[in-house]
MIKEBA-189837 format. One record per residue: residue number from 1; residue in one letter; x, y, z of N, C-alpha, C in turn. Coordinates in pm, 1 decimal. Example, Ala and Ser with C-alpha at 12.3 -4.5 7.8 and 13.67 -1.06 7.14 Angstrom:
ATOM;resi;resn;n.px;n.py;n.pz;ca.px;ca.py;ca.pz;c.px;c.py;c.pz
ATOM;1;a;1319.0;-569.0;780.0;1230.0;-450.0;780.0;1320.0;-330.0;780.0
ATOM;2;s;1285.0;-225.0;708.0;1367.0;-106.0;714.0;1290.0;3.0;787.0
//
This chain:
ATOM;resi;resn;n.px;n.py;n.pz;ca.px;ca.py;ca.pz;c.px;c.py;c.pz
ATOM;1;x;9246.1;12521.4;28658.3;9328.7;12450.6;28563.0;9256.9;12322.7;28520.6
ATOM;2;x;9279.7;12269.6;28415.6;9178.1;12215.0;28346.7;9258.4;12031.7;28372.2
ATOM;3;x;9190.6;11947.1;28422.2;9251.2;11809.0;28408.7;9257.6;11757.4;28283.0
ATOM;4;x;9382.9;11700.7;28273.1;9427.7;11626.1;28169.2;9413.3;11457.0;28158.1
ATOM;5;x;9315.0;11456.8;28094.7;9319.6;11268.9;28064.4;9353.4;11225.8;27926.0
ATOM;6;x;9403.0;11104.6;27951.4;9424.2;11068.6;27834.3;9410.6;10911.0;27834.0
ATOM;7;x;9331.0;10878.7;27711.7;9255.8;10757.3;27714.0;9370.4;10683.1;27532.3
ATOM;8;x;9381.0;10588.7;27618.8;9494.4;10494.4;27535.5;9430.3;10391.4;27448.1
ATOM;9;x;9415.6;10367.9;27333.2;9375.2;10312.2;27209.8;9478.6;10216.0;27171.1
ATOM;10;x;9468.0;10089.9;27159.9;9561.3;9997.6;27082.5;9463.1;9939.4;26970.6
ATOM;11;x;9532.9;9886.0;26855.6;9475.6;9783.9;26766.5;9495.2;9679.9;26794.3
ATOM;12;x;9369.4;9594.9;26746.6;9379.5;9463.8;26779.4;9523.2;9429.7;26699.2
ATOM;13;x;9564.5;9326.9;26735.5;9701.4;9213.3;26708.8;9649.1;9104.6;26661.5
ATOM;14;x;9685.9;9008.5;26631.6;9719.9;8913.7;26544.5;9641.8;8801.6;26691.3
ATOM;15;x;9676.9;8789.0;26807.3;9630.3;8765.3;26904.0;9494.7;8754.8;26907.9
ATOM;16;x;9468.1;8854.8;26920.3;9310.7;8872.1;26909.8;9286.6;8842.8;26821.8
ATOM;17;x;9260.2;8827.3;26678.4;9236.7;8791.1;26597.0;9170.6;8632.3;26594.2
ATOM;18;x;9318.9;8570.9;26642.2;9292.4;8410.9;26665.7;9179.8;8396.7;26745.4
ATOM;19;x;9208.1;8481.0;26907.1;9125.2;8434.3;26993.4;8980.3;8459.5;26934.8
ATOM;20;x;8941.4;8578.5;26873.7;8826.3;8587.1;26816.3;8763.3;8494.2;26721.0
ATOM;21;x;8853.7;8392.7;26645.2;8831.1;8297.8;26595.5;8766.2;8157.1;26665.1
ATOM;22;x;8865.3;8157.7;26733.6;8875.1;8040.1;26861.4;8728.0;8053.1;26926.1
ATOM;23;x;8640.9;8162.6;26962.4;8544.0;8178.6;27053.1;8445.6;8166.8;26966.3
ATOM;24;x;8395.5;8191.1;26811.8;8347.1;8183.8;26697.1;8326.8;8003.6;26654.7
ATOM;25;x;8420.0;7949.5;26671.4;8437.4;7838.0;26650.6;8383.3;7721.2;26810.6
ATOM;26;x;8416.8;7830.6;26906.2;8342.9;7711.7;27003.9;8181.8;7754.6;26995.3
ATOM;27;x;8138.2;7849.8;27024.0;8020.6;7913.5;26981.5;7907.9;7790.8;26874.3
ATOM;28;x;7971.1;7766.2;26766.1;7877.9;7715.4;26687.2;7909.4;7563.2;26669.6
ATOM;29;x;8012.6;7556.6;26723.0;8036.3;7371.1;26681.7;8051.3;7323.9;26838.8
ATOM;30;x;8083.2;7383.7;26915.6;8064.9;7244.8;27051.2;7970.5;7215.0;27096.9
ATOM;31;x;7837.6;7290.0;27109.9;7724.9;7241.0;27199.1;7665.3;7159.8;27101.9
ATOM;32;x;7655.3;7158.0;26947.8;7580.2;7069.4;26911.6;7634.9;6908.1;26972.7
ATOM;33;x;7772.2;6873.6;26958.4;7827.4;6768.2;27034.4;7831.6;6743.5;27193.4
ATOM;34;x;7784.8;6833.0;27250.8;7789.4;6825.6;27404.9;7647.9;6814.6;27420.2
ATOM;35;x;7539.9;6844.7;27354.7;7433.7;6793.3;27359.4;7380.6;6646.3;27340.2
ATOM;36;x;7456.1;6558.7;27235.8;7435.9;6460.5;27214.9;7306.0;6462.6;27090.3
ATOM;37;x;7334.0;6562.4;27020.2;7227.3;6553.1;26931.8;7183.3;6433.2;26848.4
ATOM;38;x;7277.2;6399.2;26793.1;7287.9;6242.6;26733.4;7201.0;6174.7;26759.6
ATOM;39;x;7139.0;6046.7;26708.8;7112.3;5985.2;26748.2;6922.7;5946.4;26805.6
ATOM;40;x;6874.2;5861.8;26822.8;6725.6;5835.5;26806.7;6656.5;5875.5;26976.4
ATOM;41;x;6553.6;5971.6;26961.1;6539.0;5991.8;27078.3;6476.6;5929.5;27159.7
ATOM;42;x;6468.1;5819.3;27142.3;6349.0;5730.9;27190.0;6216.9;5719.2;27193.9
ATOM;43;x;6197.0;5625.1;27227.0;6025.0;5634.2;27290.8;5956.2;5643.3;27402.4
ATOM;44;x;5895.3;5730.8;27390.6;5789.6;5725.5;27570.2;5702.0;5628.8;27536.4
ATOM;45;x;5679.5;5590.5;27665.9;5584.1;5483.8;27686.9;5482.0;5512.1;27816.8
ATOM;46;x;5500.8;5581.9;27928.1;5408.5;5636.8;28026.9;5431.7;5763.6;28054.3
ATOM;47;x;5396.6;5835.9;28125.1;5372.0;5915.0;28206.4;5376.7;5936.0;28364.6
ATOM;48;x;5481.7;5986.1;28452.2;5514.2;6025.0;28540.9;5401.1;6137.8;28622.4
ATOM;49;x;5261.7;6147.4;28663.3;5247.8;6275.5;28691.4;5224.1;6302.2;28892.8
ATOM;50;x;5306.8;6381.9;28911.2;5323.0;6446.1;29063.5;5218.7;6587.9;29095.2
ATOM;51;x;5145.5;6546.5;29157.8;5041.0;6704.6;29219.9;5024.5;6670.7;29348.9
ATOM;52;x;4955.8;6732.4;29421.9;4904.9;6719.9;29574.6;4889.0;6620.7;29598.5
ATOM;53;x;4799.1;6519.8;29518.0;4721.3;6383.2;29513.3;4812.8;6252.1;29528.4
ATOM;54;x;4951.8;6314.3;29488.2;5065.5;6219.3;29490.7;5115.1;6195.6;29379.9
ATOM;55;x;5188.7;6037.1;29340.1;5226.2;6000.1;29197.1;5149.7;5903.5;29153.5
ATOM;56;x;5142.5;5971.9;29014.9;5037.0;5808.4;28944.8;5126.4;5829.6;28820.6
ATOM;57;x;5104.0;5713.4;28742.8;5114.5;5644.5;28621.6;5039.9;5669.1;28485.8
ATOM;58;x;5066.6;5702.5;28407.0;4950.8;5686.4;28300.8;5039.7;5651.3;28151.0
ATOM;59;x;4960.1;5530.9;28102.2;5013.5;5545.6;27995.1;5032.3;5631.1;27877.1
ATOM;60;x;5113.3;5598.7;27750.0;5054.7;5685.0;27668.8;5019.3;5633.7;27584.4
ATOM;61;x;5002.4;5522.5;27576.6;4932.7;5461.2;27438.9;4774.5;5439.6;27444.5
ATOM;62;x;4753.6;5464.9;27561.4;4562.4;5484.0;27531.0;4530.0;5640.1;27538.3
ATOM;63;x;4425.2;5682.2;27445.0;4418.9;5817.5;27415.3;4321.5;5839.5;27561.5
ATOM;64;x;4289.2;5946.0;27627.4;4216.2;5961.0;27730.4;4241.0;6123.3;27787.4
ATOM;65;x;4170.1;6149.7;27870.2;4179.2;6284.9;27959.3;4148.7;6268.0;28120.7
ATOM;66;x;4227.0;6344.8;28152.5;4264.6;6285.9;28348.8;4265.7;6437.7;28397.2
ATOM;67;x;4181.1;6456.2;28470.5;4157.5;6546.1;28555.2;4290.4;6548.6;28676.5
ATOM;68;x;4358.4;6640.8;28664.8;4460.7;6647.4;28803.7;4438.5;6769.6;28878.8
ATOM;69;x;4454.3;6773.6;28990.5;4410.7;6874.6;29112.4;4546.5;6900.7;29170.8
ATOM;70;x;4564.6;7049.1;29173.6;4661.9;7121.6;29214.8;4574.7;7216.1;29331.8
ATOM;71;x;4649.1;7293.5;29361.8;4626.0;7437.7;29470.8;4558.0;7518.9;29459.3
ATOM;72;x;4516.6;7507.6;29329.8;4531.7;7657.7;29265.0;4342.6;7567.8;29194.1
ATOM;73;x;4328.3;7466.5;29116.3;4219.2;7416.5;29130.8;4267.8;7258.6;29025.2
ATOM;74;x;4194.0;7213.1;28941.2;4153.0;7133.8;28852.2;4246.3;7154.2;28700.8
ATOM;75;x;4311.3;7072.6;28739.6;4395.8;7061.2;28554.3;4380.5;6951.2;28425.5
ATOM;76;x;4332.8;6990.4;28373.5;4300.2;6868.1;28266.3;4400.1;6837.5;28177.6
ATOM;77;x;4457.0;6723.0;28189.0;4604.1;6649.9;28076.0;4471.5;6538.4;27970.1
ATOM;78;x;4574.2;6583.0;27841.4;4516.2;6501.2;27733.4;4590.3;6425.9;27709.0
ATOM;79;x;4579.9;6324.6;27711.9;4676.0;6210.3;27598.1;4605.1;6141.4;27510.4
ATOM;80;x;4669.0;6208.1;27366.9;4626.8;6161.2;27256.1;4757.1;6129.2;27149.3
ATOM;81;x;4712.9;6028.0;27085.6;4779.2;5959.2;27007.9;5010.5;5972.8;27037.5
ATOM;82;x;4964.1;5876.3;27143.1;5135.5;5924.8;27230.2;5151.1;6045.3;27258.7
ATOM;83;x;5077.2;6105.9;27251.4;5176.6;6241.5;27335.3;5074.0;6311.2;27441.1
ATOM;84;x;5121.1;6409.8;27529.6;5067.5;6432.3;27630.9;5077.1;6594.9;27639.4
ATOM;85;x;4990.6;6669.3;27660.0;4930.3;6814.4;27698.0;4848.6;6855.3;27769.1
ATOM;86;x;4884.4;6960.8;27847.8;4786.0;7062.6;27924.2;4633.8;7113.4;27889.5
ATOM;87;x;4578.8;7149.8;27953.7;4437.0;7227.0;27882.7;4359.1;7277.5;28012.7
ATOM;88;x;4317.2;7427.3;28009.3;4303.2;7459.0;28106.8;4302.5;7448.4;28243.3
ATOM;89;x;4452.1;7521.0;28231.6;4495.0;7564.7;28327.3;4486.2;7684.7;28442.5
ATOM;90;x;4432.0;7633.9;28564.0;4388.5;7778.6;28636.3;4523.2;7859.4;28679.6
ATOM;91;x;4641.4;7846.0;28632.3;4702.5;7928.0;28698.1;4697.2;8087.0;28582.2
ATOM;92;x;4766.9;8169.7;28631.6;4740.3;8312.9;28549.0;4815.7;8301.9;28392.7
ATOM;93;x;4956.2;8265.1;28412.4;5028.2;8278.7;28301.0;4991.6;8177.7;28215.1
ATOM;94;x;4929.3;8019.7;28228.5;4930.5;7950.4;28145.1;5009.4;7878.8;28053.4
ATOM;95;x;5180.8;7898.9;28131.0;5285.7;7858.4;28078.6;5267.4;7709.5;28007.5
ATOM;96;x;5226.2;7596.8;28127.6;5221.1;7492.9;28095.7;5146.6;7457.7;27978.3
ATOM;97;x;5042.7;7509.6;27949.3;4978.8;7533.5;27790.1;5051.7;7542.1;27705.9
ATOM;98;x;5114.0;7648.6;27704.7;5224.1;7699.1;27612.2;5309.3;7573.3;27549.5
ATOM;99;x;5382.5;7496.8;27668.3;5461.8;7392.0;27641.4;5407.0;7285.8;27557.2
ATOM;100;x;5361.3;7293.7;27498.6;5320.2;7202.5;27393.0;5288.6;7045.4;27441.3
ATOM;101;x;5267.8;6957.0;27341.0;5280.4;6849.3;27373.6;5415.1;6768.8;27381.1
ATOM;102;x;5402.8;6668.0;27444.8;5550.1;6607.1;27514.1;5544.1;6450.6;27477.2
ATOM;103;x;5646.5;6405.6;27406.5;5581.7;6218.2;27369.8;5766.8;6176.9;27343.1
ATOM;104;x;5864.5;6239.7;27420.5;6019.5;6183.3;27397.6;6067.4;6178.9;27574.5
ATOM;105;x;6121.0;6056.7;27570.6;6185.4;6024.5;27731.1;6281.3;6154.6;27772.3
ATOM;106;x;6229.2;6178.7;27905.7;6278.4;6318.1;27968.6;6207.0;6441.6;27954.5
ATOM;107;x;6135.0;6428.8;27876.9;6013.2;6585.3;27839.1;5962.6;6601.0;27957.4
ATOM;108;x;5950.6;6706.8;27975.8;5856.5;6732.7;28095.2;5709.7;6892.9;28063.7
ATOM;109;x;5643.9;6894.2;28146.9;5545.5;6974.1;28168.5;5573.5;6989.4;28300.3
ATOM;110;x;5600.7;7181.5;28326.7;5590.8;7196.9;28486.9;5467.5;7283.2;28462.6
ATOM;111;x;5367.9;7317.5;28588.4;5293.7;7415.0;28624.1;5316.8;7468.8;28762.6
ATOM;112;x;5387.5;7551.3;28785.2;5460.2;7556.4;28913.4;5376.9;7645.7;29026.1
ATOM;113;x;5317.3;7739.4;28965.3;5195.2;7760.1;29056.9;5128.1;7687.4;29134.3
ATOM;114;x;5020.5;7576.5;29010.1;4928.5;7464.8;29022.7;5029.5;7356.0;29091.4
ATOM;115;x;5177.8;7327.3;29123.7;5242.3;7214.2;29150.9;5184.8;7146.0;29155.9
ATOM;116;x;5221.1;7119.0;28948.1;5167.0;6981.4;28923.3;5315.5;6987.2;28805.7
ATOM;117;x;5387.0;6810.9;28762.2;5479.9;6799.3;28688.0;5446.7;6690.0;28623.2
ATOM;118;x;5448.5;6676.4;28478.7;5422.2;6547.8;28408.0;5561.1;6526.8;28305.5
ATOM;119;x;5596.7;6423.4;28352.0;5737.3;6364.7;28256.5;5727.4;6289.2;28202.5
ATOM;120;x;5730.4;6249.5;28086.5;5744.1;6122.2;27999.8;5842.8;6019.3;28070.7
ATOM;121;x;5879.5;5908.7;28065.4;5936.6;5827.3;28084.7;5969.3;5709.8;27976.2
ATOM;122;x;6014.9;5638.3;27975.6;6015.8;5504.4;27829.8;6163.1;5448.2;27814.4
ATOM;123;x;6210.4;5379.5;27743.5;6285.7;5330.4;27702.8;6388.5;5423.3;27536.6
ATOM;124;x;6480.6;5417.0;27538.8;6612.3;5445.3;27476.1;6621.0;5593.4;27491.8
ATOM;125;x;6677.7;5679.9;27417.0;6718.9;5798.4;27456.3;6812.8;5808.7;27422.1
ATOM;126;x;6915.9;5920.7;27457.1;7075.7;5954.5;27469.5;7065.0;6029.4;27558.1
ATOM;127;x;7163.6;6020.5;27675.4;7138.6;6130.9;27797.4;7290.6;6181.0;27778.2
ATOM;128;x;7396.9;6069.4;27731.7;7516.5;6204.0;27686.1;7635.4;6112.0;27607.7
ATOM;129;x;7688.7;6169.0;27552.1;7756.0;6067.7;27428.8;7936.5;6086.0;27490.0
ATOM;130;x;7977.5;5924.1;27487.1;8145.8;5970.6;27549.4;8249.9;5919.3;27405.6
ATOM;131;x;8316.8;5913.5;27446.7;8395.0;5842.2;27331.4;8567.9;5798.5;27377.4
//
């Protein structure tokens, strides 16, 4: 004898409708405000960088190249004209390359292989807007 199922179908309601609205509407308008987009992102002014060797300092207003030593071997950071980037990197993926250059307070560069991390640091920013 053959089983009988039966699979139950409703239409959406008026309910759903809204709520589908409601989720549409948080979707595209709250994170721009919960981000704190607004507003001037500041300026970096040094450089934070952490590897084996410990923490040092570097500014960013003199252009230069700094050899940093990780695990893995020898990492070369550029800083040129305020901003700061990777350049051969011995780890495989080369992520930290990827990440571009970094010159706004809070940016960071990880190489997590090589554990090595370079953060901008500086003055103004927005870290979160209240009202």
């Amino acid at each position: 004898m053959p089983v009988k199922t039966s699979l139950i179908v409703r239409r959406p309601t008026f309910w759903d409708a809204c709520l589908l609205v409601f989720l549409v509407f948080m979707i595209f308008m709250i994170p721009g405000r919960l981000a704190g987009v607004s507003g001037d992102p500041g300026t970096g002014q040094y450089l934070e960088v952490r590897s084996i060797d410990g923490l040092a300092t570097i500014s960013l207003k003199d252009n230069a190249e700094y050899v940093v030593n990780g695990p893995l071997g020898p990492e070369k950071l550029i800083v040129e004209d305020g901003q700061a980037r990777m350049e051969n990197s011995p780890c495989p993926l080369k992520i930290c390359e990827a990440m571009g250059p970094i010159d706004d307070p809070g940016e960071i560069i990880l190489c997590i292989p090589n554990r090595i991390s370079v953060k901008v640091k500086g003055s103004g920013g927005i870290d979160a807007v209240s009202r």
